[in-house]
MMTF fields as JSON, N, C-alpha, C and O atoms, coordinates in Angstrom:
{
  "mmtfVersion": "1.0.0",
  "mmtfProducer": "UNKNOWN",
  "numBonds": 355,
  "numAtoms": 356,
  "numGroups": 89,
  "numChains": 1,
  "numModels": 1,
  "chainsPerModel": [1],
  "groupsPerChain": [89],
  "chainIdList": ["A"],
  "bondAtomList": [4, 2, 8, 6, 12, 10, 16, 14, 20, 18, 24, 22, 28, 26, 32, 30, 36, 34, 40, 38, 44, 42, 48, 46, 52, 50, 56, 54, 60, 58, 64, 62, 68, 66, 72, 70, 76, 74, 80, 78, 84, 82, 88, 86, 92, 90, 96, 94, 100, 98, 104, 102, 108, 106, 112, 110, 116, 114, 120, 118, 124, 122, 128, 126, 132, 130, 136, 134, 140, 138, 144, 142, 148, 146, 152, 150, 156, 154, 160, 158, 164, 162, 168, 166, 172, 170, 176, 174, 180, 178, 184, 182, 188, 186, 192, 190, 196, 194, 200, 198, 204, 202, 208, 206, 212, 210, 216, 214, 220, 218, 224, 222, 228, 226, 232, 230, 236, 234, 240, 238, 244, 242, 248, 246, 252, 250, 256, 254, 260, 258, 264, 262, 268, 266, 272, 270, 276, 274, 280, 278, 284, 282, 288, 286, 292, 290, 296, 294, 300, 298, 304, 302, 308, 306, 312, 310, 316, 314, 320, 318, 324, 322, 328, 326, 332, 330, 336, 334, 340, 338, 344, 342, 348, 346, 352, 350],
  "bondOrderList": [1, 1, 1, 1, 1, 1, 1, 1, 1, 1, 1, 1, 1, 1, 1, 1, 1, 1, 1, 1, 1, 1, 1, 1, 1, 1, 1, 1, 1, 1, 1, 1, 1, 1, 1, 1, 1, 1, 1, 1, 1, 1, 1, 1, 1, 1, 1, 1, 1, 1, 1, 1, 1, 1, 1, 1, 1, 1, 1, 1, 1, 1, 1, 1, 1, 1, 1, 1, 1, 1, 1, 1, 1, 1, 1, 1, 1, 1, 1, 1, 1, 1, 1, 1, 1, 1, 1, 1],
  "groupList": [{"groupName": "UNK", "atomNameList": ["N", "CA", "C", "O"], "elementList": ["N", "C", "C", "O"], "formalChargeList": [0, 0, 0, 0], "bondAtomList": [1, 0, 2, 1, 3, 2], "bondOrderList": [1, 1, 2], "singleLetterCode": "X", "chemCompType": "L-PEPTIDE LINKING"}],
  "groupTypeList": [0, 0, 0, 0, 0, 0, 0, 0, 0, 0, 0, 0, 0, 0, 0, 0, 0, 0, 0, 0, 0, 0, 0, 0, 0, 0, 0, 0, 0, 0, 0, 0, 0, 0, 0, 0, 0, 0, 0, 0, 0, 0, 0, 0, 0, 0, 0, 0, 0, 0, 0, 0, 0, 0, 0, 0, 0, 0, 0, 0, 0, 0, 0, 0, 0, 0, 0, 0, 0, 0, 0, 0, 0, 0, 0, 0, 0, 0, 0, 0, 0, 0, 0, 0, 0, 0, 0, 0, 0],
  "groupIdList": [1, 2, 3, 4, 5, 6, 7, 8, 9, 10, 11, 12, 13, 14, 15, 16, 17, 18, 19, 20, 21, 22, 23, 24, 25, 26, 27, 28, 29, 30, 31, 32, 33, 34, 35, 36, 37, 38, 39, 40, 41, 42, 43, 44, 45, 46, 47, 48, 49, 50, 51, 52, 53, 54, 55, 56, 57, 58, 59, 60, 61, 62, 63, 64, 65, 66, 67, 68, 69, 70, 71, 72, 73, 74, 75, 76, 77, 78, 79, 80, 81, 82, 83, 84, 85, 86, 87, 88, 89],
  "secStructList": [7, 7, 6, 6, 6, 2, 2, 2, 2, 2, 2, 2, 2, 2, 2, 2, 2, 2, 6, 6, 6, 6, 6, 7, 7, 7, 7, 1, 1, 7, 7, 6, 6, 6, 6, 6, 1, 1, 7, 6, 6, 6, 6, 6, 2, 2, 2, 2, 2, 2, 2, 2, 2, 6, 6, 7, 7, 7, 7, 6, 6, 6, 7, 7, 6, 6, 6, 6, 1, 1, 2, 2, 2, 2, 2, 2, 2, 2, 2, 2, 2, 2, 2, 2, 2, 2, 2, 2, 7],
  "xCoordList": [109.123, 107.885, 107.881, 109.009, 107.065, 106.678, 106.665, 106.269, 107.306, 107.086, 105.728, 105.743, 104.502, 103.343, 103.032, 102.313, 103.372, 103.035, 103.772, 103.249, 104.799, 106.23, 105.28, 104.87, 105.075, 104.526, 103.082, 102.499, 102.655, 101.18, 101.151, 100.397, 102.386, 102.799, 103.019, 102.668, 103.788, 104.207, 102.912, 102.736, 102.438, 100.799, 100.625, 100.777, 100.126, 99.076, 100.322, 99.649, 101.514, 102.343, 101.885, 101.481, 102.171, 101.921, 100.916, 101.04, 99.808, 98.339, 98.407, 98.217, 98.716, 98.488, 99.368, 98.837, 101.032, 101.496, 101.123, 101.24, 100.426, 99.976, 98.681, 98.173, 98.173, 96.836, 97.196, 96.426, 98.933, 99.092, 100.462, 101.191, 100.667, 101.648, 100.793, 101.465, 99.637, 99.002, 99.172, 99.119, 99.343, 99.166, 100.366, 100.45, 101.886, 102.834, 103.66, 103.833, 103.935, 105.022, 106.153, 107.128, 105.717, 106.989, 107.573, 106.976, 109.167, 109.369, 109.609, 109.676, 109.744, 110.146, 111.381, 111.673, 112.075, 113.783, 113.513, 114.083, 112.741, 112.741, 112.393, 111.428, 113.436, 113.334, 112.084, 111.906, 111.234, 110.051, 109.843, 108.96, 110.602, 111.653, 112.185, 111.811, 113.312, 114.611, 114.0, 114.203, 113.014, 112.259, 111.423, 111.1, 110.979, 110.036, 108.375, 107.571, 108.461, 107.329, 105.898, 104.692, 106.668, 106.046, 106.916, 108.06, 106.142, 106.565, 106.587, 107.013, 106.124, 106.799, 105.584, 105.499, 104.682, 103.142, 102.576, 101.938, 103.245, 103.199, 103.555, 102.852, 104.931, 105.598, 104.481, 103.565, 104.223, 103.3, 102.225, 102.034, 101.409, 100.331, 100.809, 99.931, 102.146, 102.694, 103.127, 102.948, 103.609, 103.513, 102.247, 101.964, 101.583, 100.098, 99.476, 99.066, 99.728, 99.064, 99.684, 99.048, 101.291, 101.853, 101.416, 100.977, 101.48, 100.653, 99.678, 99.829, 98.211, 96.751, 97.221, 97.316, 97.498, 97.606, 98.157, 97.533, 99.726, 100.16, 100.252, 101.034, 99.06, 98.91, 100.55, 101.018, 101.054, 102.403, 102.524, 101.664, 103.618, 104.048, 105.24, 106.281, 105.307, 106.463, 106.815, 106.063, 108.072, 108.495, 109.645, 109.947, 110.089, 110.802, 111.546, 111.508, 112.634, 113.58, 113.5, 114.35, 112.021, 112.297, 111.744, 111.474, 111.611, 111.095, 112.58, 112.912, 113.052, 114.171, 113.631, 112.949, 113.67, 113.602, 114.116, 113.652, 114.996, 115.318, 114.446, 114.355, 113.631, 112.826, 111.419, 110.795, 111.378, 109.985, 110.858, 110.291, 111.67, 111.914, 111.806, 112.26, 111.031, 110.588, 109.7, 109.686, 109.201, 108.437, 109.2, 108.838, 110.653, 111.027, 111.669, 111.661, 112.393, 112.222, 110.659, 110.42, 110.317, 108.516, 108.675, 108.914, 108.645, 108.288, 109.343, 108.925, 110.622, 111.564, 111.324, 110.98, 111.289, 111.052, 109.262, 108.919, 108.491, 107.367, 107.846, 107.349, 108.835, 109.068, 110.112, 110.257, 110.881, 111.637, 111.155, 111.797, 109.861, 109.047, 108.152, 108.068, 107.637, 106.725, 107.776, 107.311, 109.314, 109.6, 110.312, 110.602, 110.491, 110.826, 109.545, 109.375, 108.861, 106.836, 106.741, 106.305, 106.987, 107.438, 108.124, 107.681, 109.294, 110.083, 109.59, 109.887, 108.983, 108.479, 107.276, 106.999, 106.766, 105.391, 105.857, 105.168],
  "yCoordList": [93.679, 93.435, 94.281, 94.455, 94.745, 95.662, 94.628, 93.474, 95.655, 94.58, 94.588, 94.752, 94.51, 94.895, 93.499, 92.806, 92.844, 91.936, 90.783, 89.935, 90.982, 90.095, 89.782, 88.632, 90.347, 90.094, 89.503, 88.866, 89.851, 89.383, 87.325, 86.366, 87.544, 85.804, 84.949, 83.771, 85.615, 85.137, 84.632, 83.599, 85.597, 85.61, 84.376, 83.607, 83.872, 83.437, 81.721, 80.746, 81.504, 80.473, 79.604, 78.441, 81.105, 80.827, 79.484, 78.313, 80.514, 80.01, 78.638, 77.699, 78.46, 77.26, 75.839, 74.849, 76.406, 75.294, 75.037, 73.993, 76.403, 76.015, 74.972, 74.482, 74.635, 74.127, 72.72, 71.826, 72.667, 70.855, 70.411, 69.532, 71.219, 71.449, 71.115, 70.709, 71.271, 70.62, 71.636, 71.411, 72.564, 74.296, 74.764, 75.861, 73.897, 74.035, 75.739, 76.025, 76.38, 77.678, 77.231, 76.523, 77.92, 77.883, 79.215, 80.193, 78.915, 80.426, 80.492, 79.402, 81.601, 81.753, 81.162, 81.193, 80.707, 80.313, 78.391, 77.352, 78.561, 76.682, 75.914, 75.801, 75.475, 73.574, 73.071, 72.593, 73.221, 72.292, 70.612, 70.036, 70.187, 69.007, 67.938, 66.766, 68.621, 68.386, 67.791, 66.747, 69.366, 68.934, 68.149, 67.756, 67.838, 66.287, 66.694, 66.067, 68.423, 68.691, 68.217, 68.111, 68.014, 67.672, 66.651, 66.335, 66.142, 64.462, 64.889, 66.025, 64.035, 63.802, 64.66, 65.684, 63.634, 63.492, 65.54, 66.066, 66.186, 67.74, 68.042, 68.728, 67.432, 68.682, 68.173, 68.351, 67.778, 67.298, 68.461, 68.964, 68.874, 69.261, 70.489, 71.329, 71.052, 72.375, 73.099, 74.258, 72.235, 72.43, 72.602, 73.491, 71.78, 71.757, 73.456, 74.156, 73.607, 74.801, 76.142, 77.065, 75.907, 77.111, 77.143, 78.204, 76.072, 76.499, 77.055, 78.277, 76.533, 77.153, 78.407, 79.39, 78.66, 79.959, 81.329, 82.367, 80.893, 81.831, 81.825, 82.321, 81.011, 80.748, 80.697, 81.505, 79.678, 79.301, 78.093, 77.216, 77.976, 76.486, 75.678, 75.846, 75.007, 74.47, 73.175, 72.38, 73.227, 72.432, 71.195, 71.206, 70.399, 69.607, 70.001, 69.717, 70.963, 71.611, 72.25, 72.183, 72.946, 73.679, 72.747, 73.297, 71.503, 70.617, 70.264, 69.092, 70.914, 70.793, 71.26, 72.266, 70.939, 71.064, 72.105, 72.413, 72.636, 74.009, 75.267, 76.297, 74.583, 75.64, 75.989, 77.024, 74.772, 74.089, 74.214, 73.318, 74.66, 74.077, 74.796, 74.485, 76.238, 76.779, 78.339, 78.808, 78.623, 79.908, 81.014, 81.287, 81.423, 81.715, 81.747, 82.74, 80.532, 79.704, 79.515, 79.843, 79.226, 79.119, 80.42, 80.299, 82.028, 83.259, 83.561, 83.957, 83.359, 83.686, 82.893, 83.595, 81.691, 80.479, 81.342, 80.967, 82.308, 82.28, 83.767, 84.076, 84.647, 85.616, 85.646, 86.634, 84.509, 84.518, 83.695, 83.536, 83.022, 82.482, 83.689, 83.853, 84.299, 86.008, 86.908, 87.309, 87.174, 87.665, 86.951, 87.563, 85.607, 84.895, 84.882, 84.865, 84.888, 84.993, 86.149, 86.224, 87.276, 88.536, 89.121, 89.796, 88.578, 88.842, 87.839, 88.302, 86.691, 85.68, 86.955, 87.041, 87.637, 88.603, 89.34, 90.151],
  "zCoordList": [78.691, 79.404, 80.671, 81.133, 81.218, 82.037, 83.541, 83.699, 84.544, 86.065, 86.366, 87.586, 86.006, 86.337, 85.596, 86.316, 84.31, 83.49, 84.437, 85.16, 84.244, 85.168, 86.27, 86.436, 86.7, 88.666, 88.606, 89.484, 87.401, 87.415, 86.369, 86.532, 85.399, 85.313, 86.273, 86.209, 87.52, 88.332, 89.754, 90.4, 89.733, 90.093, 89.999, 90.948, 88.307, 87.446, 87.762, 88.096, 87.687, 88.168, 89.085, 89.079, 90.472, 91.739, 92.157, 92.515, 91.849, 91.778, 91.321, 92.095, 89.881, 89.325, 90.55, 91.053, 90.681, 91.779, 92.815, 93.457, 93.165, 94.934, 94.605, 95.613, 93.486, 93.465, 93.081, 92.731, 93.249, 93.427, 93.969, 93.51, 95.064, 96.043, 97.58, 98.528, 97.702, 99.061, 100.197, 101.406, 99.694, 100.769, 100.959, 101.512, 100.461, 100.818, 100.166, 98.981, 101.068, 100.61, 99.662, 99.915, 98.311, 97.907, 97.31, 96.86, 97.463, 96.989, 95.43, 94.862, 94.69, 93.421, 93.125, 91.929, 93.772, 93.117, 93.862, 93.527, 94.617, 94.896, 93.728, 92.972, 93.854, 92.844, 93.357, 94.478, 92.439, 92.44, 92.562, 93.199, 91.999, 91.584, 92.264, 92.305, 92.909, 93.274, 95.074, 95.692, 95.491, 96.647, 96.912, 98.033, 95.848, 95.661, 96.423, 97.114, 95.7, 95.998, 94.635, 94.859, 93.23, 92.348, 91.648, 91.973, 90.554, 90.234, 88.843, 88.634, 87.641, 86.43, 85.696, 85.018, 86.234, 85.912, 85.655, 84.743, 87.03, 87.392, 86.127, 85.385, 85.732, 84.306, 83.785, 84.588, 83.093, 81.674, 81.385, 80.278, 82.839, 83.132, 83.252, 83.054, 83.567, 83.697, 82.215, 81.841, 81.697, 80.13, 79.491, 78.689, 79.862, 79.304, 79.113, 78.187, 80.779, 81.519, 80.689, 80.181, 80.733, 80.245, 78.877, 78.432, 78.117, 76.431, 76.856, 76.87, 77.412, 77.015, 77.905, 77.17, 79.038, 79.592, 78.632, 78.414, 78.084, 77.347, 75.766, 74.955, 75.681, 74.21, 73.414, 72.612, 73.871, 73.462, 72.781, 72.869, 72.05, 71.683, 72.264, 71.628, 73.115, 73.621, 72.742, 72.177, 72.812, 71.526, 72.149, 73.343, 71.41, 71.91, 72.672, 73.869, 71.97, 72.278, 73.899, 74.787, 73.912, 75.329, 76.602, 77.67, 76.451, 77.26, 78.117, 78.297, 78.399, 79.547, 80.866, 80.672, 82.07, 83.153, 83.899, 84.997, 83.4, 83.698, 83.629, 84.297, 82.167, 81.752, 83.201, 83.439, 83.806, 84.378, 85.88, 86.505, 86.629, 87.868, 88.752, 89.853, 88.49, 89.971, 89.145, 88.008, 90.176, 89.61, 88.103, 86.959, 89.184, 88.137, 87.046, 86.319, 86.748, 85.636, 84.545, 83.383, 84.999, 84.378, 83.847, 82.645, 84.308, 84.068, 82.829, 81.741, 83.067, 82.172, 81.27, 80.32, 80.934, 79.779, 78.942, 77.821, 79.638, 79.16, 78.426, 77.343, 79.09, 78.71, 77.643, 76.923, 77.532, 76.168, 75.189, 74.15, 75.429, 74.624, 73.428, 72.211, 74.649, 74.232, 73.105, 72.038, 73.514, 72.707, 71.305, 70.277, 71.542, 69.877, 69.28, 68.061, 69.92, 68.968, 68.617, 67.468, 69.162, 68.997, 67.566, 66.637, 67.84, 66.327, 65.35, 64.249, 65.191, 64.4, 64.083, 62.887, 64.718, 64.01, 63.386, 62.767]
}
């Protein structure tokens, strides 16, 4: 994937947390989580978001919190999502 795509997921992340984070800065490597800047209720809706956004399927399996716990986590989980859909084509 191209840093132009990379930077522009990360963009498209951003956006979505700051719009239920309450204006708060966060950086790409902060625990979303852990800081008790988002709650349970957040993943559900972050999953939600990352399917319709990247026209993905998240599956049991990748419903770990690791996948979900800060910007870039989210980007990498969407980018090794992109390429197992990838070789599945």
């Amino acid at each position: 994937m191209a840093d132009h795509d990379r930077d522009h997921d990360k963009e498209l992340i951003r956006d979505f947390i700051a719009g239920h984070v309450h204006g708060v800065e966060v950086d790409d490597d902060e625990d979303l989580f852990a800081g008790g800047l988002v709650n349970s209720l957040f993943a559900v809706q972050l999953v939600m978001w990352v399917e319709r956004t990247y026209d993905l399927r998240v599956s049991g399996a990748d419903l770990d919190f690791a996948n979900f716990r800060s910007v870039n986590a989210i980007a990498g989980f969407v980018r090794r999502k992109r390429a197992l859909a990838g070789d599945a084509a």
